[in-house]
RODO-2510 file (C-alpha; in nm, 4 decimals, decimal comma):
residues 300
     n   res          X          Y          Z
     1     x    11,7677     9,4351    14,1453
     2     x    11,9451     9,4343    13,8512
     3     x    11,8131     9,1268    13,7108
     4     x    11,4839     9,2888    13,7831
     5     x    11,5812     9,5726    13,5816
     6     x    11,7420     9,3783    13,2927
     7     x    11,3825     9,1798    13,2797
     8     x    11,1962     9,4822    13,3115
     9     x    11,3676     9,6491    12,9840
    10     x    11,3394     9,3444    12,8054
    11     x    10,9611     9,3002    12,9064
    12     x    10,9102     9,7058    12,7760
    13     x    11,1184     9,6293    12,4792
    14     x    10,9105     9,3446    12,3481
    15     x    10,5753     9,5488    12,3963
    16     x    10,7040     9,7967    12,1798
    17     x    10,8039     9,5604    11,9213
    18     x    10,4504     9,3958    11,9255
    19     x    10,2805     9,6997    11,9142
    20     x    10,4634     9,8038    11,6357
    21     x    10,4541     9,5013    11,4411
    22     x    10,1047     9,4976    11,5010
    23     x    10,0560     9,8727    11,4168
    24     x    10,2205     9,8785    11,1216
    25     x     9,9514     9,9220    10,8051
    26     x    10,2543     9,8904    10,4992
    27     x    10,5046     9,6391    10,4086
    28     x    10,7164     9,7758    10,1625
    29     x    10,9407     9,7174     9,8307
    30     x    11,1195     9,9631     9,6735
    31     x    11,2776     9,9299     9,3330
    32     x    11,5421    10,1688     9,2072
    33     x    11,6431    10,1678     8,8302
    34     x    11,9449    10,4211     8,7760
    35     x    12,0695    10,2545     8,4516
    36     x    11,9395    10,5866     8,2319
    37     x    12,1963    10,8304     8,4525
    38     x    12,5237    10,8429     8,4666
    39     x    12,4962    10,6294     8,8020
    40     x    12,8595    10,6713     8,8549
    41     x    12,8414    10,9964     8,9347
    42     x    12,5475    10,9284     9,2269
    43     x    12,7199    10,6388     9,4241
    44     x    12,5777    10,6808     9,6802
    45     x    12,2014    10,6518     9,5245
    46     x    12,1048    10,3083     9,7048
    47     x    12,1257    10,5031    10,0045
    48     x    11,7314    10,5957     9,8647
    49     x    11,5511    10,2570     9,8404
    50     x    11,6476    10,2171    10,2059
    51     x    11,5527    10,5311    10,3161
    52     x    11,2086    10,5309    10,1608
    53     x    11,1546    10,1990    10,3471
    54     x    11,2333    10,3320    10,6601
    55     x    11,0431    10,5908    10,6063
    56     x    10,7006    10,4414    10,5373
    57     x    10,7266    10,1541    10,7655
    58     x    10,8854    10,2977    11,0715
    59     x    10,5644    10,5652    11,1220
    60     x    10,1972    10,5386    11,2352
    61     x     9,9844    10,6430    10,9345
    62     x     9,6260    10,5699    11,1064
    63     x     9,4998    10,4830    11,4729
    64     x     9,4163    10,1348    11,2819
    65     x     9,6048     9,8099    11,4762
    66     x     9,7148     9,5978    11,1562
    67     x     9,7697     9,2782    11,1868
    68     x    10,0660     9,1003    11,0282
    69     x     9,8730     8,8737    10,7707
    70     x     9,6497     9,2226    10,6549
    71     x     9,9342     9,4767    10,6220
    72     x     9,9110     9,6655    10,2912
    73     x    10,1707     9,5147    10,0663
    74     x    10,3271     9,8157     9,8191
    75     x    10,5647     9,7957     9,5248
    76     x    10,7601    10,1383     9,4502
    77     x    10,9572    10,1171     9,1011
    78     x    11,1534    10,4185     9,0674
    79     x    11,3253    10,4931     8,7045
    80     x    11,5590    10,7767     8,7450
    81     x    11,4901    10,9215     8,3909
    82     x    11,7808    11,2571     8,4358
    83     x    11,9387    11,3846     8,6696
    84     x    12,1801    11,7195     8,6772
    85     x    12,5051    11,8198     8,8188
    86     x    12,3384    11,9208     9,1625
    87     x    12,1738    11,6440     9,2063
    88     x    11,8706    11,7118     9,0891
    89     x    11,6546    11,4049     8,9283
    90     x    11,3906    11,3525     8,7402
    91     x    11,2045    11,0147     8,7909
    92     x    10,9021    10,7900     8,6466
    93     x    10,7270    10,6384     8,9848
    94     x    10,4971    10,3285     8,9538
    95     x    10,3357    10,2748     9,2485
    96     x    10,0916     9,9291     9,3262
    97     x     9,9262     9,8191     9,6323
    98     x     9,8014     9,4425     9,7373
    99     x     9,5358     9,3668     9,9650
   100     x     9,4920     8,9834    10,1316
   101     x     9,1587     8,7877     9,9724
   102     x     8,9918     8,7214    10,2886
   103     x     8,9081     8,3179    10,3353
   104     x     9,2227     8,2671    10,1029
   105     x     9,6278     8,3117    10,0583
   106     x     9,5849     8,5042     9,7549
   107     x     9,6208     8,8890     9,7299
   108     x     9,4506     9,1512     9,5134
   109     x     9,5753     9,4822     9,3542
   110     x     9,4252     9,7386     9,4604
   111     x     9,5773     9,9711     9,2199
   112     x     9,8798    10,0093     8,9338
   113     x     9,9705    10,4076     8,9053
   114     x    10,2146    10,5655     8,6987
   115     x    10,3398    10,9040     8,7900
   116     x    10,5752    11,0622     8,5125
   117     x    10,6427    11,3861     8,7056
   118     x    10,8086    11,3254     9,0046
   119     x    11,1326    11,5862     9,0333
   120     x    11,3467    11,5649     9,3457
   121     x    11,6613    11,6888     9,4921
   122     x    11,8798    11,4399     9,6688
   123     x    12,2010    11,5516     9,7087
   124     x    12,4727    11,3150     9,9302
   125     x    12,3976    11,2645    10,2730
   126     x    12,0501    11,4432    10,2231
   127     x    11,7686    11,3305    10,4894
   128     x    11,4051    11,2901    10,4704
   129     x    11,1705    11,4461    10,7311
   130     x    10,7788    11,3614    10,7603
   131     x    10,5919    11,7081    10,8066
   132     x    10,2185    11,7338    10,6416
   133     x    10,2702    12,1570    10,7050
   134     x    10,5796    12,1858    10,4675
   135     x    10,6307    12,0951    10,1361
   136     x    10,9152    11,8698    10,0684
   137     x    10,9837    11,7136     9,6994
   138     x    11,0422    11,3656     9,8208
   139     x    10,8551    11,3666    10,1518
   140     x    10,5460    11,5201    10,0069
   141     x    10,5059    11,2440     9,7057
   142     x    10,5732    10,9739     9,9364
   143     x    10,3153    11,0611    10,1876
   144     x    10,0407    11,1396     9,8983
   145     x    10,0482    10,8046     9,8011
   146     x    10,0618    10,6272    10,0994
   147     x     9,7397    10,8148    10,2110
   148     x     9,5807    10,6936     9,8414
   149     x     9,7284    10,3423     9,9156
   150     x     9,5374    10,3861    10,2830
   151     x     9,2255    10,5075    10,1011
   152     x     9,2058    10,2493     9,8241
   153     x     9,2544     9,9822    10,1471
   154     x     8,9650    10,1297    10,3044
   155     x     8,7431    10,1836    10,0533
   156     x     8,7730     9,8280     9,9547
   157     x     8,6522     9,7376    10,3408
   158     x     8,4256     9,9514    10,3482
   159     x     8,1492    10,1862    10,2144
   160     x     8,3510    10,5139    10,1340
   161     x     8,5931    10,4039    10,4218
   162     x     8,8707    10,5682    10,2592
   163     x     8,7731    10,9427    10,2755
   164     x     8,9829    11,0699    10,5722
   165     x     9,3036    10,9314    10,3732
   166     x     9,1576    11,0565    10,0354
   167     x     9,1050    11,3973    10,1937
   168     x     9,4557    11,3953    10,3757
   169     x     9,6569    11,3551    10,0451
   170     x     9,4279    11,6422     9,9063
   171     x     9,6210    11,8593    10,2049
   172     x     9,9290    11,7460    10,1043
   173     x     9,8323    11,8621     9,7659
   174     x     9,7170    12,2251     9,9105
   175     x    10,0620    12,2120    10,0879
   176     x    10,2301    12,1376     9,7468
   177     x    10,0878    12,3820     9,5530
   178     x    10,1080    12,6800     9,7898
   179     x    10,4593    12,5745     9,8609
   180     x    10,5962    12,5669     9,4881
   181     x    10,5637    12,1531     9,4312
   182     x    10,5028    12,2075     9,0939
   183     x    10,5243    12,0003     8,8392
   184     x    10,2763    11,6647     8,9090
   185     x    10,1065    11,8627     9,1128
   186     x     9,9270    12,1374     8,9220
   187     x     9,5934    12,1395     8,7807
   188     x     9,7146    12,2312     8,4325
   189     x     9,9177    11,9937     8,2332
   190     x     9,8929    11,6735     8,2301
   191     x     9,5091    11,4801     8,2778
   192     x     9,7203    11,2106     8,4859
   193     x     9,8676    11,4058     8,7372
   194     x     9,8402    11,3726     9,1522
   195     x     9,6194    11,7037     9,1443
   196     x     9,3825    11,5085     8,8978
   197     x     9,3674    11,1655     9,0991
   198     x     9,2724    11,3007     9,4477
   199     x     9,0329    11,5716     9,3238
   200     x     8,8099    11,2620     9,1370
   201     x     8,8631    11,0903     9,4473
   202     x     8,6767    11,3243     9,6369
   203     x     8,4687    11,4612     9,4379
   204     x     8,1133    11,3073     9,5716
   205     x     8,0126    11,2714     9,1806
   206     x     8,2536    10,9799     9,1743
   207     x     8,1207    10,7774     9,4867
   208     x     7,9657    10,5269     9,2916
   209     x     8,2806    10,4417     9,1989
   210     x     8,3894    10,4109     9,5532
   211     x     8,0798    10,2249     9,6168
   212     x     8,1259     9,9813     9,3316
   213     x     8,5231     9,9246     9,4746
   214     x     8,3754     9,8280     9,8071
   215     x     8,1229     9,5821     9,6525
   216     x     8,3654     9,4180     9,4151
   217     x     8,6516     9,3445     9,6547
   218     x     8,4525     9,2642    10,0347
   219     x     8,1336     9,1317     9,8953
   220     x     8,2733     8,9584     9,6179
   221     x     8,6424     8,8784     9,6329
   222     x     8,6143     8,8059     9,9952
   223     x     8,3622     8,5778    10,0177
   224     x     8,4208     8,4203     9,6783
   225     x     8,5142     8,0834     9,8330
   226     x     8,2233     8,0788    10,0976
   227     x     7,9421     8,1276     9,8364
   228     x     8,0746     8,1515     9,4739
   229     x     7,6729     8,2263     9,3113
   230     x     7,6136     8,5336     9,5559
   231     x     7,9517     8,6557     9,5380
   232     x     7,9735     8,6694     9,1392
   233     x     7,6303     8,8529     9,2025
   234     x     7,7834     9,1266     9,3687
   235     x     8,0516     9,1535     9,0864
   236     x     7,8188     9,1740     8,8356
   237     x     7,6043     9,4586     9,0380
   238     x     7,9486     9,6219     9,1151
   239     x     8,0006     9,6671     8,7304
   240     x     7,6694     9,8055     8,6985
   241     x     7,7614    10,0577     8,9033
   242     x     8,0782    10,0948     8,7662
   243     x     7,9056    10,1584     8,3985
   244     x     7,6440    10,3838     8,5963
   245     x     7,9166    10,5834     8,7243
   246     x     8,0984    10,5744     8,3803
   247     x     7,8044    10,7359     8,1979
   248     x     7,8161    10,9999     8,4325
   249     x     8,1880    11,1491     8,3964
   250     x     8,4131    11,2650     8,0853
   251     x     8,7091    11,2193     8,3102
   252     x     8,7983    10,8476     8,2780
   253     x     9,1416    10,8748     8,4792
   254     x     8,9979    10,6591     8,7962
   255     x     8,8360    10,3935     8,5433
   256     x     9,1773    10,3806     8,3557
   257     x     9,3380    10,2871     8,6826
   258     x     9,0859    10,0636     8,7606
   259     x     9,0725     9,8243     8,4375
   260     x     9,4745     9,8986     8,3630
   261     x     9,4655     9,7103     8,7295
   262     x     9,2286     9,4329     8,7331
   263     x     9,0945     9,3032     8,3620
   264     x     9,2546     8,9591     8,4638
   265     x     9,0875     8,9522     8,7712
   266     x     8,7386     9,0393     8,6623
   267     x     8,7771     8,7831     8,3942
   268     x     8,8942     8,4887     8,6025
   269     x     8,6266     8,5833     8,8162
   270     x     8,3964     8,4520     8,5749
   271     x     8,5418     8,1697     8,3933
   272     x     8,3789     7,8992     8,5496
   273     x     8,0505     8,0029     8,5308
   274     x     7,7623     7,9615     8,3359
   275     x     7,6997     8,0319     8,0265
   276     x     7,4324     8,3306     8,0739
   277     x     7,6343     8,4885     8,3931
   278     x     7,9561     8,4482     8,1790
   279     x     7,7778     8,6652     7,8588
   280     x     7,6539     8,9373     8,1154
   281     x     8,0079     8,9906     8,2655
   282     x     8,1466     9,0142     7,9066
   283     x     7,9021     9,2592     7,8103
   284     x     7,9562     9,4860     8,1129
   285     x     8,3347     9,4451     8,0510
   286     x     8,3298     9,5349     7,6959
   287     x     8,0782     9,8005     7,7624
   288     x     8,3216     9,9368     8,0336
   289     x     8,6675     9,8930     7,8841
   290     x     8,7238     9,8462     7,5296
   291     x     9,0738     9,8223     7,5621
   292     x     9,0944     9,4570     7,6903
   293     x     8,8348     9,2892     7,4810
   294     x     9,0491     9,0324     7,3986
   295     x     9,0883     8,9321     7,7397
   296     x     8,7127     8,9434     7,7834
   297     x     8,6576     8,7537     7,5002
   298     x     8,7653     8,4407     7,6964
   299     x     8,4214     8,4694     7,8722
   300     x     8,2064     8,4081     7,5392
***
C-alpha cells in the first residue's frame, strides 16, 4: 500500500508538471539595471527580477495549451532611474516579445516598447499579488503587458485574434485609472503612454493594422521557406495595408512600434529577390517609414 501510494503521488505529480509545462504561454527574462541609485541602500533589490519571473510564468494567462517550442519568449529591461528614502522608484521599462518562425529555428519580434513612466513602491520584503479588480503599481504594469504580449501573439496567428487580451489590458487600464495609477496611465501627458497603446489597439479604425500584422507574420514569415514567391506576396500586400492604414490615422504610435521593431526584418525579407519585387518593397518602406531609409536603401 504504501508503494502504491508513493507511485500514485509521483504519477499526480508528473501530470501536473506536464500540464504546466505545457500550459505555460511565457518564458521569461528579466533584466535589472540599478547602477543610477544608490543600490547600496536597496540590497535587497534582486529579490525583484526573481519575483517578476515567478510571477508571469507560474500563472495561467489564457485557456490556450502552449507547447514548449511556441511559448512566447519576453525580455523585461528594467533601469531604475530614482528611487527615494521609502522606497519608492522610478523606472524606464523596455519590454520585447519573440514569436517562433514556423517551418524554421528562427524567432521574430513581435514588438520593442519603451515605457518611461513606470513608478513603484517596493519596500523590503514587499510581495506581489495578481488581482485584475485592484490596482497595484507593480502588479498592474506587469499584467498590462503580458495581455499586449498575448495580443500581439495572437494577432500574428490570426485575423484580429488578439482582441480578448487587447481588451483585458484596457480593464486593467480602467482599474488603474479609477484606482489612482497615475502617471503612464493617463490620457494626458505623454503620446507614448499605456493609456495611448491599448486605446489604438482597440480602436476598430486601426484593424487594418491588425490585419496587416496577421498577414505579414503567418502568411508570410511562416511559410517563407515552403513557397518564398507567394509568401513575399503577402508581405508586399501586408504593407499595402499597412500604408492604407497609415493614411488613415494622425496617431503614428502603433506604426512607430512597428518599424522601431522590424526594419531589418522587412528588408532581409527582400534581399534576394528580384529586381522589380525588390523596388516595390523599397518604395512601400520608404513611403511608410522615413526613418530607416538607409536600411531600405539596401533593396535598390
Amino acid at each position: 500500500m504504501r508503494i502504491f501510494a508513493y507511485l500514485l503521488i509521483l504519477l499526480i505529480s508528473s501530470l501536473i508538471w506536464v500540464e504546466k509545462s505545457i500550459a505555460q504561454e511565457f518564458d521569461v527574462r528579466v533584466e535589472l539595471n540599478t547602477s543610477q541609485i544608490s543600490s547600496s541602500d536597496y540590497d535587497y533589490l534582486n529579490e525583484l527580477r526573481s519575483m517578476l519571473v515567478e510571477y508571469i510564468e507560474d500563472r495561467r494567462w489564457t485557456d490556450h495549451n502552449f507547447e514548449e517550442d511556441e511559448r512566447i519568449e519576453v525580455v523585461m529591461n528594467i533601469t531604475l532611474v530614482d528611487a527615494d528614502q521609502n522606497a519608492n522608484f522610478t523606472a524606464n521599462l523596455i519590454v520585447q516579445a519573440f514569436r517562433p518562425i514556423y517551418n524554421t529555428n528562427n524567432k521574430t519580434s513581435l514588438f520593442r516598447i519603451n515605457d518611461s513612466n513606470w513608478q513603484f513602491s517596493f519596500p523590503r520584503g514587499r510581495s506581489i499579488t495578481h488581482d485584475l479588480f485592484q490596482f497595484d503599481d507593480i502588479a498592474s504594469v506587469i499584467d498590462f503587458y503580458m495581455y499586449i504580449t498575448l495580443g500581439f501573439d495572437f494577432d500574428s496567428f490570426s485575423e484580429l485574434g488578439g482582441s480578448p487580451f487587447f481588451q483585458q489590458a484596457q480593464n486593467i487600464l480602467n482599474v488603474a485609472q479609477s484606482g489612482g495609477g497615475g502617471t503612464g496611465w493617463s490620457s494626458s501627458g505623454q503620446r507614448r503612454s499605456r493609456h495611448n497603446l491599448v486605446t489604438q489597439l482597440v480602436d476598430q479604425r486601426n484593424n487594418g493594422f491588425r490585419q496587416a500584422f496577421y498577414k505579414y507574420h503567418r502568411l508570410g514569415l511562416d511559410r517563407f521557406t515552403l513557397n518564398t514567391q507567394l509568401a513575399r506576396q503577402s508581405i508586399l500586400e501586408s504593407l499595402e495595408l499597412f500604408r492604407e492604414t497609415q493614411r488613415q490615422t494622425t496617431d503614428q504610435h502603433l506604426f512607430s512600434i512597428l518599424f522601431s521593431t522590424k526594419y531589418r526584418e522587412f528588408t532581409a525579407a527582400f534581399l534576394d529577390a528580384d529586381l522589380n519585387e525588390r523596388l516595390e518593397a523599397y518604395n512601400l518602406l520608404v513611403d511608410l517609414d522615413n526613418s530607416h531609409v538607409s536600411e531600405y536603401d539596401k533593396l535598390q
